[in-house]
SESE-673127 format. One line per 3 residues: number of its first residue (from 1); their letters; for each residue z, y, x of C-alpha. Coordinates in Angstrom, 3 decimals, padded with zeros to 6 digits. Each point is the difference from the previous one (the first is absolute). Last residue first. Layout:
REM SESE-673127
NUM	a	Z:Y:X  ... .
REM end
This chain:
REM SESE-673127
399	xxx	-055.447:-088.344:-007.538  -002.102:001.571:002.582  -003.583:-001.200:002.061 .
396	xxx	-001.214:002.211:002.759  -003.742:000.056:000.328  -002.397:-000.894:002.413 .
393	xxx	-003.484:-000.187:-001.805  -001.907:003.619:-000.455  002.198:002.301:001.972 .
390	xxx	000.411:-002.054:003.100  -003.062:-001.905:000.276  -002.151:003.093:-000.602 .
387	xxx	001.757:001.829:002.593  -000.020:-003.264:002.266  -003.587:000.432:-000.557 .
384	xxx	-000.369:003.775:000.706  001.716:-000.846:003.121  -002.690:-002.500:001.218 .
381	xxx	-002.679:002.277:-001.021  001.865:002.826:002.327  -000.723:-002.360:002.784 .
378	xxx	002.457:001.178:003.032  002.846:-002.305:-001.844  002.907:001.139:-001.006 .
375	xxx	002.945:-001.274:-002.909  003.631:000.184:-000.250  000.921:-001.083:-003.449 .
372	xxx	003.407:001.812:-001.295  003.488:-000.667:-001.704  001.730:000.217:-003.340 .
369	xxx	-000.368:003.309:-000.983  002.560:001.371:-001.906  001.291:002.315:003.084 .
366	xxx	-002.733:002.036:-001.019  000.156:001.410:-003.493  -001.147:-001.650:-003.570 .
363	xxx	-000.752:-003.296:001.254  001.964:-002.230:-002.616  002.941:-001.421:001.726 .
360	xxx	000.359:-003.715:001.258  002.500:-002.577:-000.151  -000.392:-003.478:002.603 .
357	xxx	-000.929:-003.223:-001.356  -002.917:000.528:001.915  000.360:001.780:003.331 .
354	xxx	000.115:003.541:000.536  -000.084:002.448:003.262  -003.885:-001.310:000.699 .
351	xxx	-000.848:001.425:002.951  -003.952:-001.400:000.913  -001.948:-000.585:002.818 .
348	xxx	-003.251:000.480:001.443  -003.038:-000.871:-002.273  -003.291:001.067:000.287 .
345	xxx	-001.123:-003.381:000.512  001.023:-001.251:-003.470  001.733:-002.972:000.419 .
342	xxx	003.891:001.970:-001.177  -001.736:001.477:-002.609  -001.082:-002.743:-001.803 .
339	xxx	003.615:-001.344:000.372  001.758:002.189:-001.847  -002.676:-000.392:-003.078 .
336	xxx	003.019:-000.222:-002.116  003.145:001.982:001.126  002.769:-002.457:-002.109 .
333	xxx	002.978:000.377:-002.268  001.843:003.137:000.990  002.849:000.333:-002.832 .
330	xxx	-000.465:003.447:-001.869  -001.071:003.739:-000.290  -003.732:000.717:-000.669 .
327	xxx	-002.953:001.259:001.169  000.515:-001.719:003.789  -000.576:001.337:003.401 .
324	xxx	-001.554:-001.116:002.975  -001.853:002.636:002.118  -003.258:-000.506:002.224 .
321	xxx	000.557:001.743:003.425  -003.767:000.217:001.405  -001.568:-000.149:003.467 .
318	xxx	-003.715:001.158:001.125  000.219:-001.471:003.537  -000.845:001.351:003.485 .
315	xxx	001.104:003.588:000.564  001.133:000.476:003.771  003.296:001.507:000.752 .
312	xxx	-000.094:001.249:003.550  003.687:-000.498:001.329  000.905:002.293:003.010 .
309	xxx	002.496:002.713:-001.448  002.040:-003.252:-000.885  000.841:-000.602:003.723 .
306	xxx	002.775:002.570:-000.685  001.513:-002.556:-002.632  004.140:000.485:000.165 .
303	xxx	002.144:002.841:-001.644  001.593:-002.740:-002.053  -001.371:001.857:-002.952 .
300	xxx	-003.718:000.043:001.904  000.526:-004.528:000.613  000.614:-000.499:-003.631 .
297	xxx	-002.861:001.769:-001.235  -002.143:-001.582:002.053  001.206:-003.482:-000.464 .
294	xxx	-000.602:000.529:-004.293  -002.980:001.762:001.010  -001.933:-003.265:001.563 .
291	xxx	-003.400:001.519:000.680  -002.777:-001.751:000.033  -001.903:002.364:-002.607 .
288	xxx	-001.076:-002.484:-002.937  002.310:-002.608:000.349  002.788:002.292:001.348 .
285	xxx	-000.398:002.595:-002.516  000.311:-002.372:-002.550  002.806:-001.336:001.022 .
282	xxx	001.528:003.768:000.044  -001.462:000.299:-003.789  002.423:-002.503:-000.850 .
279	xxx	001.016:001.441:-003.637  002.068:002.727:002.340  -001.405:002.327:002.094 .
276	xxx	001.709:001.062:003.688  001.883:003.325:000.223  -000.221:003.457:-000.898 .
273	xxx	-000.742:000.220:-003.107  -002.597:002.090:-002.068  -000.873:001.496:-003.216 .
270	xxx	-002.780:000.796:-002.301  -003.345:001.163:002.395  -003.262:000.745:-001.418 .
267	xxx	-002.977:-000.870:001.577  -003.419:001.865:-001.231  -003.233:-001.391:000.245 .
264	xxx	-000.176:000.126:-003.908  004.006:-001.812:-000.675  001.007:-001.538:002.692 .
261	xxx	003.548:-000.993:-000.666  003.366:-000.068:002.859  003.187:-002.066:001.109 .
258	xxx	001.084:000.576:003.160  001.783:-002.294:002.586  001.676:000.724:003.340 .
255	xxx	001.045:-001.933:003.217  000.930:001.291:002.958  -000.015:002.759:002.887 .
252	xxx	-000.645:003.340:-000.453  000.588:001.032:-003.260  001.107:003.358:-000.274 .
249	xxx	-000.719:001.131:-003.898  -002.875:001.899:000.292  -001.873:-001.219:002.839 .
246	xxx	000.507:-003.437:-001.997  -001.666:001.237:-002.828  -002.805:001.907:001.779 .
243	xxx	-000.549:-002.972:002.475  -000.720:-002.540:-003.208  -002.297:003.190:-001.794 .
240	xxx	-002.342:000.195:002.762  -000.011:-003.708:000.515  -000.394:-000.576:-004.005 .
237	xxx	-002.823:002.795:-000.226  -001.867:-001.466:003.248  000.340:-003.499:-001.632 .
234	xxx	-001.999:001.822:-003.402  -002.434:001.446:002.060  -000.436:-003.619:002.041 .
231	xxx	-001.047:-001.665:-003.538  002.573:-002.305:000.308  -000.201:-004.341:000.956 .
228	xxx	002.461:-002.202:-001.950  002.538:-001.377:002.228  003.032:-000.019:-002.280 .
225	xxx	000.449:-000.697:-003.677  003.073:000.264:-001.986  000.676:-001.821:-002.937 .
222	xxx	002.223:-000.141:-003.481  001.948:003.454:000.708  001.797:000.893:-003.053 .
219	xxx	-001.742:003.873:-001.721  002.273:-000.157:-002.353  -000.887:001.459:-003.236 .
216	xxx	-003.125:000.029:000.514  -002.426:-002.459:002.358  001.654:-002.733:001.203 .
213	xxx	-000.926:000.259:003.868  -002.773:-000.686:002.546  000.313:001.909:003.245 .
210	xxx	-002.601:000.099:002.293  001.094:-000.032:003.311  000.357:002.556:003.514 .
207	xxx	001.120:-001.853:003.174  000.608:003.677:002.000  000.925:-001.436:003.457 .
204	xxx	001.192:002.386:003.330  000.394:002.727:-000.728  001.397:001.986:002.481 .
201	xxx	003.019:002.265:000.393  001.957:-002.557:002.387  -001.021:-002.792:-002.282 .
198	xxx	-000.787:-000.007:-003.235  -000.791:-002.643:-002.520  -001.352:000.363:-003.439 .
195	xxx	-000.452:-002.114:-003.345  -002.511:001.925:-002.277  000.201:-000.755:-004.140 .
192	xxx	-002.591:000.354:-002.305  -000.670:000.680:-003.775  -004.045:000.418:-001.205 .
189	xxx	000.157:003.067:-002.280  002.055:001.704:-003.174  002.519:002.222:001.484 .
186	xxx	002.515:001.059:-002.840  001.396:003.419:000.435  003.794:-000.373:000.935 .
183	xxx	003.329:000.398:-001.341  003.024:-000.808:002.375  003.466:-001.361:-000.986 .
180	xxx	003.351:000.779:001.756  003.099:-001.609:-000.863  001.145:-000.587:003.598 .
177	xxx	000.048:-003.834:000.222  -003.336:-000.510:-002.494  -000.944:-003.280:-001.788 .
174	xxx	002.052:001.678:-003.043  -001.863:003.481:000.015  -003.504:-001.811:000.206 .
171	xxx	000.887:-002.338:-003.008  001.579:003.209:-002.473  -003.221:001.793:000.805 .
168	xxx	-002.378:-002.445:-000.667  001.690:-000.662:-003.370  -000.140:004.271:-000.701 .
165	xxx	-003.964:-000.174:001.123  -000.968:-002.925:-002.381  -000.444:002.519:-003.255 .
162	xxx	-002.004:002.456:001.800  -002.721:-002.740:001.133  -001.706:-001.304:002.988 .
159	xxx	003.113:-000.200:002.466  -000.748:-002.039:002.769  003.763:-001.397:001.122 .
156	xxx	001.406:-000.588:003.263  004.341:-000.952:-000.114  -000.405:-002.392:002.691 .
153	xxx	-003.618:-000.141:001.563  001.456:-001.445:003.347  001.984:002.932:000.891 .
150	xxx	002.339:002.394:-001.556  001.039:003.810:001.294  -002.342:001.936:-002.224 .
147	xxx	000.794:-002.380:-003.022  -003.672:-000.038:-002.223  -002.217:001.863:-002.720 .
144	xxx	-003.909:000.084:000.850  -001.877:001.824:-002.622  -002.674:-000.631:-002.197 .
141	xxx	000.333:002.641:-002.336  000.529:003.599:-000.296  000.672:002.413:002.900 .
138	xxx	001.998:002.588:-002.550  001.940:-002.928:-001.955  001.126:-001.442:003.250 .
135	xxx	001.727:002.791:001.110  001.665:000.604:-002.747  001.639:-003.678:000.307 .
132	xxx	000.587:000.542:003.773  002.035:002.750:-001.031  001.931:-001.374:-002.783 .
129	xxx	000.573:-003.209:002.240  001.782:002.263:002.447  000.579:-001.903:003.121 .
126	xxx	-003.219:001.623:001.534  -003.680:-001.022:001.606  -002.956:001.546:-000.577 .
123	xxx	-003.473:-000.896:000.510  -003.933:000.285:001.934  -001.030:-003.172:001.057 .
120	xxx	-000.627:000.341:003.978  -002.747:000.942:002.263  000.983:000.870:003.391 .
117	xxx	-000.577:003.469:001.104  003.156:000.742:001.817  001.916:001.259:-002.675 .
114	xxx	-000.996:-002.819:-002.418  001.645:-002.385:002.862  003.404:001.620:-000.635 .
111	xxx	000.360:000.289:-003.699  -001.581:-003.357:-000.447  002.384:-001.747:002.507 .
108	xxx	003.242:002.294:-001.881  -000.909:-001.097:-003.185  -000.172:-003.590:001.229 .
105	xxx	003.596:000.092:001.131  001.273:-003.097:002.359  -002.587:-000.361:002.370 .
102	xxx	-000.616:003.894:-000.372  003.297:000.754:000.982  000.640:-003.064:002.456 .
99	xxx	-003.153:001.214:002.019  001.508:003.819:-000.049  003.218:-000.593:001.564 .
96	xxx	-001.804:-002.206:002.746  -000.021:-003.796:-000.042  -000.875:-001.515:003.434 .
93	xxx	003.042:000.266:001.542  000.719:-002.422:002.659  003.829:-000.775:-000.296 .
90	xxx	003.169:002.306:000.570  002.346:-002.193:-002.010  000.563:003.093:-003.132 .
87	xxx	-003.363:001.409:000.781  -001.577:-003.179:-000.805  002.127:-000.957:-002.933 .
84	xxx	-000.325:003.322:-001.588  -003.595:-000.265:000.114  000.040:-003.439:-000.953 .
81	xxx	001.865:000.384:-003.071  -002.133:003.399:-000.928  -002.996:-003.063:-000.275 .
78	xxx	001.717:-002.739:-001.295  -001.559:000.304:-003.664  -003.706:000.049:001.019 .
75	xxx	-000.178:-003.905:000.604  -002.836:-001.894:001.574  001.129:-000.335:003.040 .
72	xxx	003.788:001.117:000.779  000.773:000.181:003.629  003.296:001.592:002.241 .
69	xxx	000.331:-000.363:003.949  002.545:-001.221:002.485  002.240:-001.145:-002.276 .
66	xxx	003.819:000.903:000.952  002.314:-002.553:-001.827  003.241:000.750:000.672 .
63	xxx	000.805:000.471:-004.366  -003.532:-000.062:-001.362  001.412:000.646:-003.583 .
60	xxx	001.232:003.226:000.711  -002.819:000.999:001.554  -002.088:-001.076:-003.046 .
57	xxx	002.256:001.355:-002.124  -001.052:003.550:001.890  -003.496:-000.197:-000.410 .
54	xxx	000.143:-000.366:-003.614  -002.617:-002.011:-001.436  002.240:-001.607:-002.854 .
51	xxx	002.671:-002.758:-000.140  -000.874:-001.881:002.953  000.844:-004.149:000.613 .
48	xxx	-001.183:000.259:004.136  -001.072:-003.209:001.432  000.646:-001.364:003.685 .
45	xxx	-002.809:-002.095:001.676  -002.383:000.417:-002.579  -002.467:-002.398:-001.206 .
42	xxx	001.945:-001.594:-002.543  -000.245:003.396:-001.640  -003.305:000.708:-000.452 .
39	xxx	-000.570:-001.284:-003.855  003.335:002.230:-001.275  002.942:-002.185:-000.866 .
36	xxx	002.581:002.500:000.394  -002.424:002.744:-001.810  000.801:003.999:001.478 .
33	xxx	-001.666:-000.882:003.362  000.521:000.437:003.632  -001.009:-002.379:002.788 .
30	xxx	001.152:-000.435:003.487  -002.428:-001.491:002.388  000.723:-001.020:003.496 .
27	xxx	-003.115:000.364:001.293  -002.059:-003.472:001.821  -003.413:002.127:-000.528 .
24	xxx	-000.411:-003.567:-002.485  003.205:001.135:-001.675  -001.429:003.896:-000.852 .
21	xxx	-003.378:-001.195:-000.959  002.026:-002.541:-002.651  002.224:002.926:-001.065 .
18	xxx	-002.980:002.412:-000.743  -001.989:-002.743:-002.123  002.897:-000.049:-001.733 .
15	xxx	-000.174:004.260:-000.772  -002.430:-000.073:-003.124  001.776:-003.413:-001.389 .
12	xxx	002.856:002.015:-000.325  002.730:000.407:002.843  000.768:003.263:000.136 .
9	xxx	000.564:002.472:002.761  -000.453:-002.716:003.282  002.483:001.416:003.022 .
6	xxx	-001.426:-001.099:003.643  002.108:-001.107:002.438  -000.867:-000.492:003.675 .
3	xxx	000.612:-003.324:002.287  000.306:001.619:003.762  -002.181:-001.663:002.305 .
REM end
């Protein structure tokens, strides 16, 4: 058998668990990342020191290396890197023009999805701050201010006042590559997130959570929970609207991701990437669903995994992703109540990217966290325990 290479984009804590699926398929992995001492790179066979996203560094960099297919969970910035990278060494191609358009420009996902009948929050988007400033002052207050091209909440501001629009403004333009900031009504309503997988044209899982965040300005993801039963009108919305959006921009086979509110019966859709989650929601896909996404998605951009077609995902746990963060910037000097959580019987396991004596950022955007909880159990009173647990006792001490 011949040993293939797969190509890692980043090598964050979002894309280890990547590298370590990769290894035990017995790939030779090479990994990519912009940090030389980024969290996934002892797990790569050869490592790649980039400078930006560029396709074409990355070429340059690989030298006589030929992967054999191109990844990068959990991250929207590789996305026009792996299109050009695909083409470029004639591998499966799972990202069409339009998929790395709206993965990578949220005012082009809402444009395009509103035109097929998919709610959306209505905006604008522009480079001109004068003319996102006028518009602002017509629609009035709350609005939604944020990067069009940025991912994990970087740059995302609620805006409930004249006076704060100008800051939000300046932060969204600086978390942005192109410059390019987009204005939206404020959806107020219960936030979600949907974690897909198609095959051949099919979909074939739909794990839809809860979503538990800050609240304004940020909107930072603190949990997401999976496995809770839907009123079957509202699941025949989501499928309806699922196949719509990936009708519309090609996606045939592989993973995507959208982020959306219901807000009176209605789902709104903000933006969505095509590729596996980040904040472990793949884990808890598997505990909840059975299905190991981190494998799958390696084995469709080697242009592998017919016999995928066959798996029946059956829903058997209520899972949760519980997020560790801290309020303030310092020295790491204990998690109290760590080990309540570990004996609770919901418990699965935990990523903990800090230990103490170790500096931590305040959580004020999403690569501050400092790790997860994996929790399921199919007694929702067991997860509303670890819930309580969680948010009531552990806590993350800082000095």
């Amino acid at each position: 058998m011949i040993n293939k290479t797969i190509l890692i984009l980043g090598a964050g804590p979002d894309q280890l668990p990547m590298y370590k699926a990769a290894r035990r398929r017995g790939l030779t992995v090479v990994g990519a990342d912009g940090r030389g001492d980024a969290v996934a790179r002892p797990w790569a066979d050869h490592f790649l020191h980039i400078q930006s996203t560029a396709g074409e560094e990355i070429v340059h960099l690989l030298g006589d290396i030929v992967p054999d297919g191109v990844v990068s969970p959990g991250n929207d910035s590789f996305h026009r890197a792996i299109h050009y990278l695909t083409n470029h060494y004639h591998l499966p191609a799972l990202l069409t023009t339009a998929a790395v358009e709206a993965s990578c420009n949220k005012a082009y996902f809402c444009e395009q999805v509103a035109t097929r009948g998919i709610c959306v929050p209505r905006g604008k988007s522009s480079q001109d701050a004068a003319e996102l400033e006028a518009y602002a002052q017509t629609k009035g207050f709350p609005l939604i201010v944020k990067p069009i091209d940025a991912s994990g909440n970087k740059g995302v501001t609620c805006v409930l006042q004249d006076a704060d629009f100008a800051p939000a403004l300046v932060r969204a333009l600086v978390h942005s590559p192109g410059k390019q900031v987009l204005v939206e009504e404020y959806i107020e309503g219960q936030h979600g997130g949907i974690e897909v997988f198609r095959l051949e044209g099919e979909t074939k899982l739909m794990a839809v959570s809860q979503r538990h965040h800050s609240g304004p300005p940020d909107f930072l993801t603190l949990k997401h929970v999976v496995g809770l039963p839907l009123p079957e009108e509202l699941r025949q919305k989501m499928t309806f609207a699922v196949n719509t959006i990936c009708d519309t921009f090609g996606i045939q086979t592989g993973p995507l991701n959208l982020d959306f509110v219901i807000r009176d019966g209605a789902i709104y859709f903000l933006e969505m990437g095509a590729r596996l989650s980040g904040n472990g929601f793949p884990f808890l896909v598997k505990q909840c669903y059975g299905w190991d996404t981190y494998d799958m998605a390696l084995q469709v951009a080697l242009g592998e995994g017919r016999e995928l077609a066959l798996i029946k995902p059956a829903e058997a746990n209520i899972g949760g992703i519980l997020i560790v963060k801290s309020a303030v910037t310092g020295v790491l000097q204990a998690f109290e109540h760590l080990e309540t959580i570990r004996q609770h019987p919901a418990y699965v396991e935990e990523h903990l990217f800090v230990q103490p004596g170790m500096p931590v950022t305040a959580f004020s955007q999403a690569n501050h966290r400092l790790g997860y909880f994996m929790v399921a159990s199919p007694y929702l009173s067991e997860i509303e325990d670890i819930l309580h647990i969680f948010e009531q006792q552990f806590s993350v001490v800082v000095a």
